[in-house]
N, C-alpha and C positions, 0 to 999 in steps of 0.2 A: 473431120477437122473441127476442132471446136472454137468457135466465136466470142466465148463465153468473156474471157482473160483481159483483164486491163491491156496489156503488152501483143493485142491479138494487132498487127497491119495489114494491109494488102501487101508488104512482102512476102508475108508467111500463106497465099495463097496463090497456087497455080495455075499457069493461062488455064487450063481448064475450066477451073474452077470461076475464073473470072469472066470466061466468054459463056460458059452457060447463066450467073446471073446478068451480064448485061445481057443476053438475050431476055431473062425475065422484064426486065425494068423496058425494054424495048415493046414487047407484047404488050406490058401494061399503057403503055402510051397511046397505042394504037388502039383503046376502049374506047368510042364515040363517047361512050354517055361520061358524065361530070363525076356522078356519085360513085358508080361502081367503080372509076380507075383510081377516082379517093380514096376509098378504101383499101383497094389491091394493095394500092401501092403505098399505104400506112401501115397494111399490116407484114408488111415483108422491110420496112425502110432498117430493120437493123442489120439488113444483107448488105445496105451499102458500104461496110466495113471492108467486107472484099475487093471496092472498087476504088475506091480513096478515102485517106485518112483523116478528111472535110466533108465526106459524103454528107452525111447524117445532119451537121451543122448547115449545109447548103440545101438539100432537100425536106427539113423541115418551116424555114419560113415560105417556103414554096408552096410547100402545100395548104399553108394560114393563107396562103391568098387566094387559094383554089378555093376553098372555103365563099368566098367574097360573093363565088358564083352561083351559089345557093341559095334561090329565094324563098323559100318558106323559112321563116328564124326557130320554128320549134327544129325543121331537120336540121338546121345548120346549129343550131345548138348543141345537137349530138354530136354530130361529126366534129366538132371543137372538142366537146368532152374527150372523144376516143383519142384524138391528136394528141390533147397533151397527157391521155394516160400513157402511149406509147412510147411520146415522149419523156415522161418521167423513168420510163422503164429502161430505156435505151440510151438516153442523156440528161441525166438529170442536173446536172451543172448546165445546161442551155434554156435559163431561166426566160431569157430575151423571148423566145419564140413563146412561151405560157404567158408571159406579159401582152404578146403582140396580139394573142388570139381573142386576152379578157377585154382589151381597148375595143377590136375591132369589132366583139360583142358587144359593147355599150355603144358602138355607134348606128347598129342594127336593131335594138332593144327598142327605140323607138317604133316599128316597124310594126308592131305586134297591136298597137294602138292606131295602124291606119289605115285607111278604106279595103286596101286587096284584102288583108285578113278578117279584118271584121265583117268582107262581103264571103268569103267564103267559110267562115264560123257561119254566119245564115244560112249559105246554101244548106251547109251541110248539118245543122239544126243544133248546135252545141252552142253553150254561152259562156259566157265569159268566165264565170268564176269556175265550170268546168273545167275549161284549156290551160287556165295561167298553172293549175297546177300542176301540169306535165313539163315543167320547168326546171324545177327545183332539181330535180335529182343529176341531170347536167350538168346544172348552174355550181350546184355545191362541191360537183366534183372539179370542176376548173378552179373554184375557188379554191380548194385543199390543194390540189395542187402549186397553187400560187402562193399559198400563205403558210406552204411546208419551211419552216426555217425561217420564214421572213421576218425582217426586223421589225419593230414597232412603227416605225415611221409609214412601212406602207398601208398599214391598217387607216392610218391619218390619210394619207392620197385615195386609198378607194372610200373613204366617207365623203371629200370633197367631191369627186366624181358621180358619188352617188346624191346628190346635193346637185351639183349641174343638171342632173335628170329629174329635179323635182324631188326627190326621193321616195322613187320607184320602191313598191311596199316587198313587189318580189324581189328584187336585187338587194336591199337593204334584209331581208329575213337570209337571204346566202352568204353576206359578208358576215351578219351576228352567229349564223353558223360553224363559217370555216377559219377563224380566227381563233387565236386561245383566249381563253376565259378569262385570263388574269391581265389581257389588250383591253378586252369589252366592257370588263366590272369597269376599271378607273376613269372608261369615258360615258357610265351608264348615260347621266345627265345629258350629255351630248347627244347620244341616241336617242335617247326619251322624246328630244325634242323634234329629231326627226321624223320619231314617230308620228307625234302629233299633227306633221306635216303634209305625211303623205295621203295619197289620195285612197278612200277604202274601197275601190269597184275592183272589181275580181279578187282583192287578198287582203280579208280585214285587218285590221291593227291589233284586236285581240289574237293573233298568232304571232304578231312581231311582239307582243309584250310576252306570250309564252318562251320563244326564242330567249327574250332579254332573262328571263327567270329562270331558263337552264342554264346560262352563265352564271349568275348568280348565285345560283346552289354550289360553282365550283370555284366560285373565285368571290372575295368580298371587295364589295363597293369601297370608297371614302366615308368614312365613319357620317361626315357631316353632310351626306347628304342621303341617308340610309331611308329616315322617315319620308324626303319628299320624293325617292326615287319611288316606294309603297305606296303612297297617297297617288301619284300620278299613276302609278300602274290602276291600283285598284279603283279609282273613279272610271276606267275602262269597261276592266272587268264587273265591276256591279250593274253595270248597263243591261250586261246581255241577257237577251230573253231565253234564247234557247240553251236548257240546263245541262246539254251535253256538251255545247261549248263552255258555257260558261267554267262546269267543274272540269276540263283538260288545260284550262288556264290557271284557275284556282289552285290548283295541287300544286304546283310549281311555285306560286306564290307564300301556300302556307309556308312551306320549308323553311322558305326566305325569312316571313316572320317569325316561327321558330328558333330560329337561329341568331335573329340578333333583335329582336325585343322585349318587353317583359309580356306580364299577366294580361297586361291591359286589352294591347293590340293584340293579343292571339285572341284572346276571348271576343273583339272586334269582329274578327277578320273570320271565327269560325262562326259567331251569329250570323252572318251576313251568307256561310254558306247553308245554313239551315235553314234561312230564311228564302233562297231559291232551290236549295233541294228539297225539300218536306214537300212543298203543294204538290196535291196527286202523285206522292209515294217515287216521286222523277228518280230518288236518288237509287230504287231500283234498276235502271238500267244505266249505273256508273258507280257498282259496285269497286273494282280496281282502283278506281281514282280516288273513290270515299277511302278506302282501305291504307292508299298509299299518304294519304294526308291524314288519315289520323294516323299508322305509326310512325309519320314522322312528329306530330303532337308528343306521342308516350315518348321516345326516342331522344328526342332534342332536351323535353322539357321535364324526364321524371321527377327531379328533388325541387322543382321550383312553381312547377305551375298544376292547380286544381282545375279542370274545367265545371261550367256551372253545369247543374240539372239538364236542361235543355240539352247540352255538348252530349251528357251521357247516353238522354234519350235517343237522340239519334246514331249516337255510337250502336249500339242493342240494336236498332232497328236496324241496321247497316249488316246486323251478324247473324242475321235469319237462313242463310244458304251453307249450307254446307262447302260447297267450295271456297265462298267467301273465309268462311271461319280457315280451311285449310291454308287458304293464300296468307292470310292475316298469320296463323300462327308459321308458316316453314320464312317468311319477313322476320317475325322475332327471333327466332334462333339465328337465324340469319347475321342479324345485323344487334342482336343484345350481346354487350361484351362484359358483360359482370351481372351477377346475380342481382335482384331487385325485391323491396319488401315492401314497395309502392302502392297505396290498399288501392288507388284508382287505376291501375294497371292489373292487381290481383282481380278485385271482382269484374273487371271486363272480360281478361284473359279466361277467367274460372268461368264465365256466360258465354266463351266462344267453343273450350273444349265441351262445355257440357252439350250445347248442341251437336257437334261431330259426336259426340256419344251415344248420346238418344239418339242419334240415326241410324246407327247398327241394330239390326233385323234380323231373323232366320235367316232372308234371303241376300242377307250384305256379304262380297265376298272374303276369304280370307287375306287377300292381297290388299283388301279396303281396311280391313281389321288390324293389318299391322302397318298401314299408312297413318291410321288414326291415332293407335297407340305410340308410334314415335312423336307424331308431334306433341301427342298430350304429355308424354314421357319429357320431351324436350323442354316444355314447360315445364314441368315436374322439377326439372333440375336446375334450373335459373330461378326459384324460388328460395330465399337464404331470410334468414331472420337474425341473422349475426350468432351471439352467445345467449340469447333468447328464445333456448330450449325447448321450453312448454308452448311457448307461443307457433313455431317451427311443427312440435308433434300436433299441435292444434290442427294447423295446416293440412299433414298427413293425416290425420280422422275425417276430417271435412273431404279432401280429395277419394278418397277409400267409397265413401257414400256417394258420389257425384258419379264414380267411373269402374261400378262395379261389374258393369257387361267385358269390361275388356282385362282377358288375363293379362297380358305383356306388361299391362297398365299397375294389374295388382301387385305384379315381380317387381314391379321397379318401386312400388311403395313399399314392401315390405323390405329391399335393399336399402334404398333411403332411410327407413328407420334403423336400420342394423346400425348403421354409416354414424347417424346422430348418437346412438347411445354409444356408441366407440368414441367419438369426438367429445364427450359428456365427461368420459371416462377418462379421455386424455389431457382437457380442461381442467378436470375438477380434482387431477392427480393430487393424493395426500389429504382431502377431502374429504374424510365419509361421513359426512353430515346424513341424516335419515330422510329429508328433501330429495337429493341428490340418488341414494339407494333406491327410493320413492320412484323416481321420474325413469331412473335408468329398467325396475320393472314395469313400469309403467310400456316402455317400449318392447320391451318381450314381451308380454302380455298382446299387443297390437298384434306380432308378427303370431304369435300362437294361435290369435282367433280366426287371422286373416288365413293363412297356408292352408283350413281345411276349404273353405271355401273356391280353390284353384280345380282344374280338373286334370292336368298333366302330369302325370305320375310322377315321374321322376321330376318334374319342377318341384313335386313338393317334398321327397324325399330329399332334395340337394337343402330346398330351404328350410327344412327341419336341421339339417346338419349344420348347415348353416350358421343358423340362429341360435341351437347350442351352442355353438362356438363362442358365437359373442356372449351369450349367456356367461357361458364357462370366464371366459376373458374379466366381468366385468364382478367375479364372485358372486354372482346367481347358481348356488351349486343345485338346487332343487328344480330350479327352472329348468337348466341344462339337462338335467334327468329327465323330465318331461319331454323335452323336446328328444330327446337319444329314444325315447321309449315309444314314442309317436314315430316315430319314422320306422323303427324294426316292428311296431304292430302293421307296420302298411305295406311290407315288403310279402307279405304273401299276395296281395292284391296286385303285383307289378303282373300284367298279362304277358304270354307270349310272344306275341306281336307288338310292336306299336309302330305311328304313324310318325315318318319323318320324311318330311317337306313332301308331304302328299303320297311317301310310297312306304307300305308296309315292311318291317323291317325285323328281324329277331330281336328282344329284347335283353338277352341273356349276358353279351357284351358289355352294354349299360350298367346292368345293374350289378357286372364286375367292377367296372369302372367307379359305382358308386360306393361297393364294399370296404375297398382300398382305400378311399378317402376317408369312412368312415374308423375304420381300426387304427390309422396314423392318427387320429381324434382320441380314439378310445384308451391308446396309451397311455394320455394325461387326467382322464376323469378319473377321480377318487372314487371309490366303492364306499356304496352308500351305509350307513352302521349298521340300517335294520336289515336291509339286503341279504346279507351273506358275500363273502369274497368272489369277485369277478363276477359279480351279479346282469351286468349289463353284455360282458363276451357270452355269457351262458345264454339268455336268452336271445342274444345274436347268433351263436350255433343252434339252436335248437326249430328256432324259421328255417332256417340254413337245412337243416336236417328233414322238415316237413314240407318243403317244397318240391314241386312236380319240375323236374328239371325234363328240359327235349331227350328226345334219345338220340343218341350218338355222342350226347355232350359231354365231353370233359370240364366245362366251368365251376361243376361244381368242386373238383377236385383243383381245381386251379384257386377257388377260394381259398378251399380249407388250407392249400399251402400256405396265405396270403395269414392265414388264422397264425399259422406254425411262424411264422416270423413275427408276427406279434405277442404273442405266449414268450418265444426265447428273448423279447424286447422289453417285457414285463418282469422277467428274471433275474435282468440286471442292479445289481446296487445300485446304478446311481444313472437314471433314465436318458436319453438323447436329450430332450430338451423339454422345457416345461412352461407353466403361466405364469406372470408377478402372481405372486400372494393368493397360490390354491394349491394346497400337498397333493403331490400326488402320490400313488400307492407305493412306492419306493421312499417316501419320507414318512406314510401312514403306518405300513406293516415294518420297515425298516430292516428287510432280507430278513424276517422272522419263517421260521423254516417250513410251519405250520401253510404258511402263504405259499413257497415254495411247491410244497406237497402237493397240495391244490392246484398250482399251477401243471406242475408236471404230470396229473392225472388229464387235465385236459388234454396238454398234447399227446400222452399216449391213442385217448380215444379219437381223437383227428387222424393220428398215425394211423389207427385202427379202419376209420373210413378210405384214408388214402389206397393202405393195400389193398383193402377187401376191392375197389374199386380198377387197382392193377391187374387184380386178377380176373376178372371179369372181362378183359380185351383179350386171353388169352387165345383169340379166334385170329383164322388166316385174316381176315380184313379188316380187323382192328391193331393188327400188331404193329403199323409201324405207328399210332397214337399210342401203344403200351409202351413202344420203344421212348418217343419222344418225353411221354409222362413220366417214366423212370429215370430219364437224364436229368429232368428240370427237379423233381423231389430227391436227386442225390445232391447237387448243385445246390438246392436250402439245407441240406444236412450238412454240405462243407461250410456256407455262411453261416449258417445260424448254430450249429451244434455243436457239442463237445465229446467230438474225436477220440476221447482219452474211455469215454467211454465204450467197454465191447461191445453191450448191447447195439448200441450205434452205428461205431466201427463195422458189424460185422451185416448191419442193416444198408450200409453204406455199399460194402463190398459186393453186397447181392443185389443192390439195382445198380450198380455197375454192368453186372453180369447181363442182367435182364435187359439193359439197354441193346446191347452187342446178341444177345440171344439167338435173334433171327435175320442178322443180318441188315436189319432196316437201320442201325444207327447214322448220324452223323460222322464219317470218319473223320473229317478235319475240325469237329466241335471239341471230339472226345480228343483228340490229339491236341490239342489246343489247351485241355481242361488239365489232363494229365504234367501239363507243362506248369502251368499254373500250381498247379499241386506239388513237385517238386522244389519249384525256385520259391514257394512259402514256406515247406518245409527246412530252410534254410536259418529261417527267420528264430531268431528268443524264444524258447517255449514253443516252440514249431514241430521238434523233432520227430514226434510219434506221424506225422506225416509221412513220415520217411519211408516205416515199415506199411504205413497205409499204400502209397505208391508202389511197391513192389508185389500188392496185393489187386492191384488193377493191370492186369494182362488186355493191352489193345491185338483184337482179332483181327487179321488180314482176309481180304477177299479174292480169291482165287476163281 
C-alpha cells in the first residue's frame, strides 16, 4: 500500500495495517532513554497517516518539546535540524512547528555561553573558536528551511531577534546564509551594522563580512550606498594578519568592486591585496583564491580597466604551477562568452599556456598532453581580432612558436588559419586587390611549413587536403598543387599499423577513407599546362600501384574502383559541382576528345588491375571475396558506365556470372539488383537494359 498520494487517509488502510503501526509507536514509547525514542520515533512519523488524518500535525510539536529535554545545545541542535528536515519532507505546509523549533533554539542559544558548557569544553580540552563551528551546518539548515518561500518580512523579525541576543556572530552569519540575496543586498547597511556589533570570540567578523560579500556577488545593494557598504567591509578585512584569512574574504569582495566601480577602487582594493599577499611569497599557498579574484578582474573589467605594473607582477607570479595555469585557463572558457583582443588578457593568458607547455616532458602522459592541448586550444579559439587579419595571423605565428611540443595544439593552428583565410575571402569578396591575394598566401604558406613538422600520418595527409582545398577555394592554383603533390609523395610512408587510442590497428581502411576524400577534390583541380592531362590522378595511381598492400587485402582493388568513378565523373560535359572562379577541366579541355582518349585509357588500365586482381582469388578460400568483389565492380559498371557499349555490356554479363559462380553470392542482394535493373530499364533512353536483364540468369540453390 502506498503512502505516497496526497488523497492517501487512514480510511484506505486496514485494521491490520493500523494495529501493527500502533504497535510500532507503542514500542517506541516504551524507550527509556530521550534521544533514541527522538529519533525512532521522527524517523518513522510519516506512518502516522495510517492512524489519523491529524497524526503528523499533532505529533510534530510534540516532539519540538521533547527537544526542550536535551541538554547539551550542540545535540539538541541536531535533533532540531533532523525535525524539521523530516518535517519538510512529510508536511511541508506545517510552517508553525519550524518556527516553534528556531524560537525555542534562540532561547537555548544562550546556553552555549554558560558555566555547564564552558566547564565541559575544559574538561574535555577544546576551545571556543573550535566548538561554535560545529554549529552552522544545523543552524543553516533550520534556517533554509524556515526561510523556503518566506516573505520579506520574516527576514526583518529574525534580525530583530537576532538584535535581542546581542547579535550572536553565529546566528547572524545563518540568517545571511539562509535568506535570498536579493532580502540581504537591500538591508546590507543594516547588517553591516550588526556586524560591527557583535561580539568576535569564537566567530570573527571577518566571515560575517565574507557571508555579506556572497550576497552581494548575487544580488546588488542600493546604489547609494555601494561605496560606504566597501569602505566598511574592507576597513575589516585590511586588518587581518593572517593571509589565508584575509584572501578567502578578499576574493569575495574584489567581485564586488569589480562589478560596480571604476579603475580607481579596483586598482585600491588589488594594491591592498599585494601588499598582504607578496611578503614571504604567502600568496603561494592561496593559489585558488588568487586565481578566482583575478579572473573575475579580466572578466568583469576587460574594455575598461588596465591594471598597473605591480597587478601584473603579481598576476605572473600567481601562474608559476602548473595546475594553477590549468584551473585559471578551464575558468576562462568557462565563463568567456565572446572572443577577446584584450593585449592585458592576451599576454597574461599567452604566460599561463606557455607554462602548461614547457611542462610537457618525455615522461608527461598522454592523457596530460591532450588536457593541455584543449585548454591551450580553448584559448586558441576565444582569440578574435575583428576584420584585422594580419594582425589575427600575427597572433597564429607567435602561438605556432610558443606551443610547438603539442600536435593537437599545431592542428588547431593550422585549422584556425585555414578558417581566417576563408573569412578573408569571404570579406574581401569582389576584391582582388594584391594585399589581399598577399595575405591570403601568406596563410597557405603558414599551414605548408607548419603540416610537415606534425608526426601523425594521417593528420598530415587530411591537412594537406585540407589546405588544398582552401588553397583551391581562394584561387591559389599553384599552391593547391603543391599541397595535392605533398600528400601523394607521403602516401608511401602511411605504415601498416598505426596507433589508435593506445591500440595498434591496420591502417589500410584509413587510408581508404582518405583516398575517397581526396578524388571528390581531385574532380575540380584543373591540370596543370606544363603537366600533361590528368597529371595529378596519374601520379595518384601510380603510389597506388607501388605500394606494399597486406595480403589477403582487397583495398586495393576497392580503391581502384573508387579511381573508376572518378575517371567516368571527369568524362562528363559538364561536372557535378565546381569553385567560384577556377575552370575546371570540363571548362579547360571542353569534351575535347583528345582529353577523352586519355581518360578512357586510364580506365582501361584500372579495369586491367581490377581483373587481373579477380582472378587471383580464383582459390577455395578466397572465393567468396571473388564473389563479393565481382558484385561490387559490376554494380560501378551499372553506375558509372555506358551499357550501350558491348565491350562493357559483355564485361558486365561476366562478373555477373562470376558472382553466382560458386555459389557464395548474395541471393537477396543479386535479387534485389536484378529488380533495380529492370524497373530503370523502363526509364528514356534505358532500354538497352532490357536485353541486359535477360542476360543475367539468377542461379537457385538446391
Amino acid at each position: 500500500m502506498c503512502t505516497d498520494s496526497d488523497h492517501f487517509s487512514p480510511e484506505n488502510a486496514n485494521d491490520t495495517a493500523k494495529e501493527t503501526c500502533l504497535n510500532w509507536f507503542f514500542k517506541i514509547a516504551s524507550i527509556r532513554e530521550l534521544i533514541p525514542r527522538f529519533y525512532v520515533e521522527a524517523s518513522i512519523l510519516k506512518c502516522n497517516k495510517f492512524l489519523s488524518k491529524t497524526g503528523i500535525s499533532e505529533c510534530l510539536p510534540r516532539l519540538t518539546c521533547m527537544i526542550r529535554g536535551i541538554g547539551d545545545p550542540l545535540v539538541s541542535v541536531y535533533a532540531r535540524a533532523y525535525l524539521c528536515r523530516v518535517g519538510m519532507e512529510v508536511a511541508p505546509h506545517l510552517k508553525e512547528s519550524l518556527n516553534k523549533n528556531f524560537f525555542d533554539f534562540l532561547l537555548t542559544f544562550k546556553q552555549i555561553h554558560g558555566d555547564t558548557v564552558q566547564n565541559q569544553l575544559v574538561v574535555q580540552g577544546v576551545d571556543l573558536p573550535s566548538y561554535l563551528p560545529l554549529y552552522p551546518p544545523a543552524m543553516d539548515w533550520i534556517f533554509q528551511c524556515i526561510s523556503y518561500h518566506a516573505p520579506e518580512a520574516l527576514l526583518t523579525e529574525m534580525m530583530e531577534r537576532c538584535k535581542k541576543l546581542g547579535n550572536n556572530a553565529l546566528l547572524l552569519n545563518s540568517v545571511m546564509s539562509a535568506f535570498r540575496a536579493e532580502f540581504i543586498a537591500t538591508r546590507s547597511m543594516d547588517f553591516i551594522g550588526m556586524i560591527k556589533e557583535c561580539d568576535e570570540s569564537g566567530f570573527p567578523k571577518h566571515l560575517l563580512f565574507r557571508s555579506l560579500g556572497l550576497n552581494l556577488a548575487l544580488a546588488d545593494p542600493p546604489e547609494s550606498d555601494r561605496l560606504q557598504i566597501l569602505n566598511e567591509a574592507w576597513k575589516v578585512i585590511t586588518k587581518l594578519k593572517n593571509p589565508q584569512d584575509y584572501i578567502n574574504c578578499a576574493e569575495v569582495w574584489v567581485e564586488y568592486t569589480c562589478k560596480h566601480f571604476t579603475k580607481r577602487e579596483v586598482n585600491t582594493v588589488l594594491a591592498d591585496v599585494i601588499k598582504h599577499m607578496t611578503p614571504d611569497r604567502a600568496f603561494e599557498d592561496s593559489y585558488p583564491q588568487l586565481c578566482s579574484a583575478f579572473f573575475d578582474l579580466h572578466r568583469k573589467r576587460t574594455h575598461t580597466f588596465r591594471p598597473s605594473n605591480n597587478v601584473c607582477h603579481l598576476h605572473i607570479e600567481c601562474f608559476v604551477r602548473v595546475e594553477v595555469c590549468k584551473c585559471i585557463m578551464e575558468a576562462f572558457i568557462k565563463h568567456q562568452q565572446e572572443p577577446t583582443k584584450d593585449p592585458v588578457i592576451l599576454n597574461a593568458l599567452l604566460h599561463v599556456c606557455k607554462t602548461m607547455h614547457d611542462s610537457v616532458n618525455a615522461l608527461t602522459l598522454e592523457d596530460e598532453k591532450r588536457m593541455l592541448s584543449y585548454l591551450i586550444n580553448g584559448f586558441i579559439k576565444m582569440v578574435s581580432f575583428g576584420r584585422d587579419f594580419e594582425q589575427q595571423l600575427s597572433f597564429y605565428v607567435e602561438s605556432r612558436s610558443m606551443f610547438c611540443n603539442l600536435e593537437p595544439v599545431l592542428v588547431q593552428l593550422i585549422h584556425s588559419v585555414n578558417r581566417l583565410a576563408m573569412e578573408t575571402r569571404k570579406v574581401m569578396k569582389g576584391n582582388h586587390s594584391r594585399k589581399t591575394a598577399a595575405f591570403v598566401r601568406a596563410c597557405v604558406a603558414y599551414c605548408f611549413i607548419t603540416i610537415p613538422s606534425l608526426t601523425g600520418i594521417f593528420t598530415r595527409l587530411n591537412l594537406y587536403l585540407h589546405s588544398g582545398q582552401v588553397a583551391l577555394a581562394n584561387q591559389c592554383l599553384s599552391q593547391a598543387d603543391a599541397f595535392f603533390k605533398a600528400a601523394i609523395s607521403l602516401i608511401p610512408e602511411v605504415p601498416k599499423m598505426i596507433n589508435i587510442e593506445g591500440k595498434m590497428r591496420p591502417s589500410e581502411s584509413f587510408l581508404l577513407e582518405f583516398l575517397c576524400n581526396f578524388f571528390s577534390t581531385l574532380l575540380i583541380v584543373p591540370d596543370h599546362p606544363e603537366h600533361g592531362v590528368l597529371f595529378l590522378v596519374r601520379e595518384l595511381l601510380n603510389v597506388i600501384q607501388d605500394y606494399t598492400w597486406e595480403d589477403n587485402s582487397d583495398e586495393k582493388i576497392r580503391i581502384y574502383t573508387c579511381v573508376l568513378h572518378l575517371l567516368s565523373a571527369m568524362s562528363q560535359e559538364t561536372y557535378l559541382y565546381h569553385i567560384d572562379k577556377v575552370d575546371s577541366n570540363d571548362s579547360l579541355y571542353g569534351g575535347d576528345s583528345k582529353f577523352l582518349a586519355e581518360n578512357n585509357k586510364l580506365c582501361e588500365t584500372v579495369m586491367a588491375q581490377i581483373l587481373e586482381h579477380l582472378k587471383t582469388l580464383a582459390k577455395d578460400e578466397a572465393l567468396k571475396r571473388q564473389s563479393s568483389l565481382g558484385l561490387s565492380f559490376f554494380n560501378s559498371i551499372l553506375a558509372h558506365g555506358d551499357l550501350r557499349n558491348n565491350k562493357l555490356n559483355q564485361l558486365s554479363v561476366n562478373l555477373w556470372h562470376l558472382a553466382q559462380r560458386h555459389g557464395c553470392a548474395d541471393t537477396r542482394t543479386m535479387v534485389k539488383t536484378l529488380e533495380y535493373i529492370k524497373k530503370r530499364s523502363k526509364q528514356p533512353d534505358m532500354t538497352h537494359l532490357t536485353e541486359l536483364a535477360l542476360r543475367l540468369p539468377l542461379q537457385t540453390r538446391t
